[in-house]
C-alpha positions in Angstrom: -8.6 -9.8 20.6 -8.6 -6.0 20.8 -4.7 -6.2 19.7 -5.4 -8.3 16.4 -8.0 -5.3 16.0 -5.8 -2.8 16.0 -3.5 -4.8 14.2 -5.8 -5.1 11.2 -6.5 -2.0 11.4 -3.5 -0.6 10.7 -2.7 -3.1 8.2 -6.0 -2.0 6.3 -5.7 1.7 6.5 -2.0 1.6 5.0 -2.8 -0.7 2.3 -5.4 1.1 1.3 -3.7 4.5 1.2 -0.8 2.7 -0.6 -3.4 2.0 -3.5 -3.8 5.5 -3.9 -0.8 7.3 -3.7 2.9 7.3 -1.9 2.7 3.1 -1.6 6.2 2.8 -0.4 5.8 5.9 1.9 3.1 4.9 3.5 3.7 0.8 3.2 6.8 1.5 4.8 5.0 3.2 7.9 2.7 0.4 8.9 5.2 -2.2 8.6 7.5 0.1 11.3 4.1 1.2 13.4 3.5 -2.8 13.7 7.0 -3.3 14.3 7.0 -0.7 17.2 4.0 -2.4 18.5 5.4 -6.0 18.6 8.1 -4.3 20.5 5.8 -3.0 22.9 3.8 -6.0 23.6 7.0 -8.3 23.1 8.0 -7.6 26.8 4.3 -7.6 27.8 2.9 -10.8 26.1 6.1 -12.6 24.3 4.7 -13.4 20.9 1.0 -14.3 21.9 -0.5 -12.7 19.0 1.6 -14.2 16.5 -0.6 -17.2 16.6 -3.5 -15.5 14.8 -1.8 -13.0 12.6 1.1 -15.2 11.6 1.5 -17.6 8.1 2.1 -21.1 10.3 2.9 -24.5 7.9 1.0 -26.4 10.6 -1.7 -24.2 10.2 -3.2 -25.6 6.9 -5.5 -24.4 5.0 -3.9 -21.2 5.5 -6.4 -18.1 7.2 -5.5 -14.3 7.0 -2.2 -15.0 8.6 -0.8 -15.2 4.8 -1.4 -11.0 4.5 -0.9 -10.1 7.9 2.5 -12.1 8.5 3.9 -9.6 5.5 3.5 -6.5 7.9 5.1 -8.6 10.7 8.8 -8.9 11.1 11.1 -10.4 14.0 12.1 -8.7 17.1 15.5 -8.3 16.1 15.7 -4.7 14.1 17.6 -5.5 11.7 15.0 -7.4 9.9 12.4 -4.7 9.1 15.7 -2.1 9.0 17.0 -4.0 5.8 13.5 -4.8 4.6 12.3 -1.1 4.6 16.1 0.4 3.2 15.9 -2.1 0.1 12.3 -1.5 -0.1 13.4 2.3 -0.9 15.9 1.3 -3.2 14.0 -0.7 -5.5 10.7 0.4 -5.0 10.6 3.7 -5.1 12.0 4.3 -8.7 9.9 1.2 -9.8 6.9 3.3 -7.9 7.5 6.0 -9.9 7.1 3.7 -13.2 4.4 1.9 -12.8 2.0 3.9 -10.1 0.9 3.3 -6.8 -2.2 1.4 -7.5 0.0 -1.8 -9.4 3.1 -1.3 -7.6 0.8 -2.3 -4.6 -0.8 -4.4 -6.4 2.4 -6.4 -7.0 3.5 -6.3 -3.6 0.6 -7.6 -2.1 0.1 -10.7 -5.0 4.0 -11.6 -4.2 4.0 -11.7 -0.9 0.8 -13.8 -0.4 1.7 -16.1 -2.9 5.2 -16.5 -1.5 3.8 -17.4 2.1 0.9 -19.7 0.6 3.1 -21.6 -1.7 6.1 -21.6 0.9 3.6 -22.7 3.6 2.6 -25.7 2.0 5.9 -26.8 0.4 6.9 -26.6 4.4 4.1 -28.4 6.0 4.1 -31.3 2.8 7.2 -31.6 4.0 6.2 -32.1 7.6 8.1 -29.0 9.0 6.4 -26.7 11.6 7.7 -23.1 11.0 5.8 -19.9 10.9 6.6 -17.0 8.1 6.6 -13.4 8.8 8.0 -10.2 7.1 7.9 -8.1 3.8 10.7 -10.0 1.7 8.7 -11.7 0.0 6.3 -9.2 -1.3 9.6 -6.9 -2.1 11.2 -9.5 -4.1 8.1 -9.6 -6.1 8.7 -5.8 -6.4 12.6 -7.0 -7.6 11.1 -9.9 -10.1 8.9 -7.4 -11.7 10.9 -4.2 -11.7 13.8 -6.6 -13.9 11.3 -7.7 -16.7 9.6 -4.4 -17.5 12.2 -1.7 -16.9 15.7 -4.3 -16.6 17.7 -0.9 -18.0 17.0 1.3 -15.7 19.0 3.1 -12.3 19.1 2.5 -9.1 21.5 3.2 -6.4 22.5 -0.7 -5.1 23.6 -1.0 -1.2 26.0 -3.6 -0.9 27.2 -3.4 3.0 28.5 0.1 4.0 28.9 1.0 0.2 25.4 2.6 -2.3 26.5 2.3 -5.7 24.1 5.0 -6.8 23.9 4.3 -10.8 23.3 0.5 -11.4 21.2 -1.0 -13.8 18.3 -3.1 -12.6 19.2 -6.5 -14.4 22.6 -6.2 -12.4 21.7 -4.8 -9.3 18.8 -7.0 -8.4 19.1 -10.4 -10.5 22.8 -10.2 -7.9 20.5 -10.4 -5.2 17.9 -13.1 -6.8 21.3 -15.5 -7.9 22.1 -15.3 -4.3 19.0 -16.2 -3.2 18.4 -19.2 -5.5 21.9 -20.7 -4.3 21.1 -20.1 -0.9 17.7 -22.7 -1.8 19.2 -24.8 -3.3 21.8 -25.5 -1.0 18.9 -25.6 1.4 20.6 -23.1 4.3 19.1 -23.3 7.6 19.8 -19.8 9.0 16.3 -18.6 9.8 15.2 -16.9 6.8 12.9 -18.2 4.5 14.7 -18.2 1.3 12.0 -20.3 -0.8 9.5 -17.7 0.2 12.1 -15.3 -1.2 12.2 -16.9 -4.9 8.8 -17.9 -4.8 8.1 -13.4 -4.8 10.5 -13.2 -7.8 8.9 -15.8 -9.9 5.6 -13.9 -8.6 6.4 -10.7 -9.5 8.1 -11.2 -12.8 4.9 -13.4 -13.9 3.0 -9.9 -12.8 5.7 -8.0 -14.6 5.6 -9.9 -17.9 1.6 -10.1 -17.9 1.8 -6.0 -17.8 4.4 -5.5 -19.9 2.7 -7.5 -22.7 -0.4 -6.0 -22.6 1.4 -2.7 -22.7 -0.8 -1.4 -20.3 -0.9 2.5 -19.8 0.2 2.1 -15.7 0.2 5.2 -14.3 3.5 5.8 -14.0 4.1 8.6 -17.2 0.9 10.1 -18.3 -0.5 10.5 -22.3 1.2 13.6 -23.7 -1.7 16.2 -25.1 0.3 16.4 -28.4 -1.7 18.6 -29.9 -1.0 21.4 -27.6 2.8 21.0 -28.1 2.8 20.9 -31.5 0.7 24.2 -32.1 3.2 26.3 -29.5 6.5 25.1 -30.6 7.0 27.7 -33.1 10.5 27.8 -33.5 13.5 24.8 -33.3 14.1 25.8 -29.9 11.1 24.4 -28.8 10.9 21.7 -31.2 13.8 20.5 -29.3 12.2 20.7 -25.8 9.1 19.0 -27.2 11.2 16.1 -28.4 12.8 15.5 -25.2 8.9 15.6 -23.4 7.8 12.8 -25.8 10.6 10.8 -24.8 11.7 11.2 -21.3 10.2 7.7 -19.5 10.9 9.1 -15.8 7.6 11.3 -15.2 9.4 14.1 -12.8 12.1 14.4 -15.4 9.3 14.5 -18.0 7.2 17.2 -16.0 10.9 19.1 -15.5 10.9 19.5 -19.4 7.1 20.8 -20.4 7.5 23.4 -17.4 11.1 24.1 -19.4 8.6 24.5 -22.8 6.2 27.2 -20.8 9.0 29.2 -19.8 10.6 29.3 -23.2 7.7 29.8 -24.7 5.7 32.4 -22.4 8.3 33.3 -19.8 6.9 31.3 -17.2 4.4 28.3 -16.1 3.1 26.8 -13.0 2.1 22.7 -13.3 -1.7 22.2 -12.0 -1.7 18.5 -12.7 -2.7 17.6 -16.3 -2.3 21.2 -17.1 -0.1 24.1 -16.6 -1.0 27.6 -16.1 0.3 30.5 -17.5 -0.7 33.7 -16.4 -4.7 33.8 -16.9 -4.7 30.5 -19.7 -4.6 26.6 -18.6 -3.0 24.4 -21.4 -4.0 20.7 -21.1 -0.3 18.8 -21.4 -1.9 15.4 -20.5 -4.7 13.4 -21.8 
């Protein structure tokens, strides 16, 4: 009891951090806290607490164990290793897009709905298994990462080899197509490859629903227009104004106003929506 606790615990104090700012940072910690934890109690209580905290097909109507099971991964290293590096690779730049508060938002919708719909396709089918770990939830980060931003870069691991500059329709719809054969064909190897479509399709619903409503996510602020257009005095600056308007990657973006200030003033310190230059605050975002 006191271990399912401090399990939730943790499991609610990094989700909610994650809505807020850093979500793969700090998503990333819990799941390898709880995965240092299981190790602990692994040679303590084998597995005893997975009945509770677990997503089990027998088990249904499902109970928490469909948001718990995604910070839970198998003893075996390798599994929340892989998890975590792919998580980086993909959802960090997607982070960056979209904002911490949907990017988590994503995560959390995809994974749940990958164990609940997985769950009961295995337990209509008669099979006792239990589900645990993040892929689900990431490949919901993959599914919706390819329909709003399929053109963008990321560096792709495949084995010993990161291919650093790789679009996102190539690099993760490989990983999907893989995934779908590996259903279809039904493999038996452990891993829960249903659960793993079952996030796309999640996600890229999520995705496409955002991407519609063109949404304002977070990820690159409003541009205060105004401001630029009454200091860019000369075709220099012009220039450097053109390239704020349309820059989509918001450090990038941030990298060209402070270029602006310093052209135009000689220097210029960022305080969030505004920069400072020497006594004066200029609002650059709405």
């Amino acid at each position: 009891m006191i271990i399912d606790i401090v399990f939730l615990s943790i499991v609610t104090a990094f989700t909610l951090i994650s809505f807020k700012k850093n979500s793969v940072i700090y998503l990333s910690m819990g799941l390898t806290l709880i995965y240092f934890i299981e190790i602990y109690l692994y040679y303590l209580y084998p597995l005893q607490f997975y009945d509770f905290l677990i997503s089990y097909s027998a088990k249904y109507p499902p109970d928490i164990g469909i948001l718990t099971a995604i910070y839970i991964h198998s003893i075996n290293p390798a599994h929340v290793f892989f998890n975590i590096l792919i998580f980086f690779l993909a959802g960090y730049p997607f982070e960056r897009k979209v904002g911490s508060f949907i990017f988590t938002l994503i995560f959390l919708v995809s994974g749940i709905v990958a164990n609940l719909l997985y769950s009961l396709f295995l337990h209509l089918s008669g099979v006792t298994s239990y589900l645990i770990g993040a892929s689900g939830a990431i490949f919901g980060i993959m599914g919706a990462f390819i329909i709003m931003y399929p053109d963008d870069e990321i560096t792709m691991f495949l084995g010993p080899i990161l291919m650093p500059r790789v679009k996102v329709k190539y690099a993760l719809i490989s990983f999907i197509i893989f995934e779908f054969a590996l259903t279809l064909l039904w493999v038996n190897d452990n891993i829960a490859h249903g659960a793993h479509v079952i996030g796309v399709v999640t996600g890229a619903i999520m995705g496409y629903y955002l991407r519609g409503r063109k949404i304002q996510l977070g990820g690159i602020p409003k541009i205060n227009g105004d401001v630029f257009e009454e200091l860019a005095t000369d075709e220099r600056l012009k220039s450097i104004y053109s390239r704020v308007r349309e820059e989509k990657d918001v450090i990038v973006q941030r990298a060209w106003i402070e270029r602006f200030f310093i052209e135009k003033f000689g220097e210029a310190k960022i305080e969030g929506k505004y920069v400072r230059v020497k006594n004066k605050r200029y609002r650059v975002y709405r």
